[in-house]
N, C-alpha and C positions, 0 to 999 in steps of 0.2 A: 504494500500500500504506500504510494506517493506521501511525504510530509511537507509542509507548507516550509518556505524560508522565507526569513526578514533582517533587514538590515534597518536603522534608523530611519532610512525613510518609506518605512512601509515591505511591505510584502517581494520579494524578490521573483522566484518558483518555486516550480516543486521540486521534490529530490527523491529518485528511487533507490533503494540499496540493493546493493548486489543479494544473495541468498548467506546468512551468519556465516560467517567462517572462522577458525579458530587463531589466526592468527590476529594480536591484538593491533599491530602497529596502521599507520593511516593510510589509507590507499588510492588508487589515481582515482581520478573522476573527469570524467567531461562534462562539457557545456554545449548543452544543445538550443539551439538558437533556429524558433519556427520561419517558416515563410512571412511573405509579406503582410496577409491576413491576420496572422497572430496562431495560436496554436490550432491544429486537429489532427484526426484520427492517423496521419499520415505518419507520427513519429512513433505511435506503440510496437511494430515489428523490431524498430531499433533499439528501440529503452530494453525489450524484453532480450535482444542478442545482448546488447552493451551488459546486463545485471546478470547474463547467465555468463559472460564471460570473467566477470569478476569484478566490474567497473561502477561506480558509483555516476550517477546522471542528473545535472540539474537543467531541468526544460525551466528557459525564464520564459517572459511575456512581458511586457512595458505597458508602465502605467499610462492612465490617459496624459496625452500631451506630452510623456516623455522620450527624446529622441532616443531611435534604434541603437545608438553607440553607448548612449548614456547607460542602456540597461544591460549591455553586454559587459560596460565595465561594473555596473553594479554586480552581473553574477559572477566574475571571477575573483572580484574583491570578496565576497560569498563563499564562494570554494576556498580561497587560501584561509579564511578565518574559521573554517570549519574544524570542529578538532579530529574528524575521521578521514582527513585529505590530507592526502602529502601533494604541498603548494609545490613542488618541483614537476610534479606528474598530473599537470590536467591538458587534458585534450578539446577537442572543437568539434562539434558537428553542427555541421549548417544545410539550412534549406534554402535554395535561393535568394531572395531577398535577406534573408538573417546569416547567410553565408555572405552576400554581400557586406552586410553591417558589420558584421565580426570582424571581417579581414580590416577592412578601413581602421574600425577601432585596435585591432590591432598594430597596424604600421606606425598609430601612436602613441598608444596607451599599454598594451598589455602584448604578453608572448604566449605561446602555445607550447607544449611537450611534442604534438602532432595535433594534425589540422586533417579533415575529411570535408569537403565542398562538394556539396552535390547544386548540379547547373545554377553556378552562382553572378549569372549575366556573366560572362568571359570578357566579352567586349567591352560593355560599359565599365567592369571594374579596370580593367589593364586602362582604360581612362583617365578614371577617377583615383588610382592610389599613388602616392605623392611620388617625384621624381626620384626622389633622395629615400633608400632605406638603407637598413641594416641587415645583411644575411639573418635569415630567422634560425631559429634552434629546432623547431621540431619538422622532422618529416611531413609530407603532403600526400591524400588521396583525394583526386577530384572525377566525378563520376556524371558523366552527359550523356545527353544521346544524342547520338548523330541527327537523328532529326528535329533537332531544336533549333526553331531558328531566334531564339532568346542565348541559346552557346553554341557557335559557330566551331566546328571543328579544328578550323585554326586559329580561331581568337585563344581555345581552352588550353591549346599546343603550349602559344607563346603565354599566356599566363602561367600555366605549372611553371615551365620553364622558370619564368621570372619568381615563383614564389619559391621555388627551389632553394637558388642560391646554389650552397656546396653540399647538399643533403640528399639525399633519397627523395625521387617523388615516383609515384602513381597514376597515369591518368587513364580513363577506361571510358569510350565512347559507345555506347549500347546501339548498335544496329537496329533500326525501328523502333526504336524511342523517339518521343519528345519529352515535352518538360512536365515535371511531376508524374514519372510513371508510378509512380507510389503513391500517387494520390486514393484513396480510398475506392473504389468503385463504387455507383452510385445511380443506377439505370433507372429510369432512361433519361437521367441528367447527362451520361455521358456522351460524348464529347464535350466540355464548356471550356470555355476562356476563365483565364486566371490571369492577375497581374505580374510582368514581368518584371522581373529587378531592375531596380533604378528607373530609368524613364525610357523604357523599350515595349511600352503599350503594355497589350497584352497578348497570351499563347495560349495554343489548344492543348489539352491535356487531356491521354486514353491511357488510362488507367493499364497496369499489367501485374496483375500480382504475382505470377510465376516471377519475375524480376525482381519484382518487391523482395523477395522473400531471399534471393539471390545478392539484391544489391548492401540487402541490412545487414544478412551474416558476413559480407566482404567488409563491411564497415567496421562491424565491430571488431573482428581477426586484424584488420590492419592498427586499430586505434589499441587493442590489446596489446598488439607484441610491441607496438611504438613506444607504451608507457610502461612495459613492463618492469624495465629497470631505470633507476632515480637519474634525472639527469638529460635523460633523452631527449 
């Protein structure tokens, strides 16, 4: 069962815990950061890989009128104050729009252990993230489909690329995908438009849960072995 977190100013997210285990000491945890909407049903196949892998998970949500970056630095500053998280081991999962936020907020606020970006605009972010960074510290997994025309196959090339740096990355282009193939299935709503990250309108989204199911265990295995030892 989910538990609520708060910080001073109010309510943060949830946080699932992995299944007891007997070791005492603090353990990684990610931060998952929903789509542009704010949260749904889309992230439970990942929270449920991410807690059977051993990982602690805090889904935020922003308050009314509080900017996407402000609440991304609110949940990390959350995780490191946590006393069952080790502040060297948290990781990222982003859904588009909130994989966009996160990274921005990251190039100036905060760092990742590992990062997993699922179709987080490729184009508009290789835009929008400052001229000037810093190699990051943790490994990249970023996950599109080739048929998204919100992440262009070679917009998503040269972003891994650039968010690289001198590390390990991953990037995996799903053959007859578009964006949010993990969106919930929801007939006969399906096919609908959803907003694209940043200011690139909006995309058709067809659901696939065979992928789904595909895309969340590759998530959580990459973000598992990423945090598994302090440091990474």
């Amino acid at each position: 069962m989910p538990i609520s977190i708060e910080d001073a100013n109010g309510r943060v997210g949830l946080m699932t815990l992995p299944p007891m285990a007997a070791d005492p000491r603090p353990a990684a945890a990610v931060l998952l950061v929903h789509d542009t909407l704010g949260p749904d049903l889309r992230s439970l196949p990942y929270v449920e890989q991410l807690a059977a892998a051993g990982l602690m998970v805090l889904e935020i949500a922003p308050e009314p009128d509080e900017p996407e970056v402000e609440t991304v630095r609110r949940g990390v500053a959350a995780l490191r104050a946590h006393p069952k998280v080790d502040p060297a081991r948290i990781g990222l999962l982003g859904f588009g729009g909130g994989a966009r936020a996160a990274m921005l907020t990251a190039e100036a606020q905060v760092s990742f252990g590992a990062r997993a970006l699922l179709y987080p605009g490729c184009g508009g972010l290789l835009r929008d993230l400052p001229a000037a960074r810093t190699t990051p510290r943790g490994g990249l997994l970023l996950l599109h489909g080739a048929e998204d025309p919100a992440n262009a196959e070679a917009d998503c090339a040269t972003l891994a690329q650039r968010l690289a740096g001198s590390l390990p990355v991953r990037r995996v282009a799903f053959r007859g995908a578009t964006y949010a193939w993990d969106f919930p299935s929801a007939e006969p709503l399906s096919p609908w438009l959803y907003p694209a990250p940043g200011d690139a309108g909006r995309v058709r989204i067809h659901p696939w849960p065979a992928l789904t199911a595909l895309s969340a265990g590759e998530v959580a295995a990459f973000l598992a072995s990423a945090l598994r030892q302090r440091g990474l």
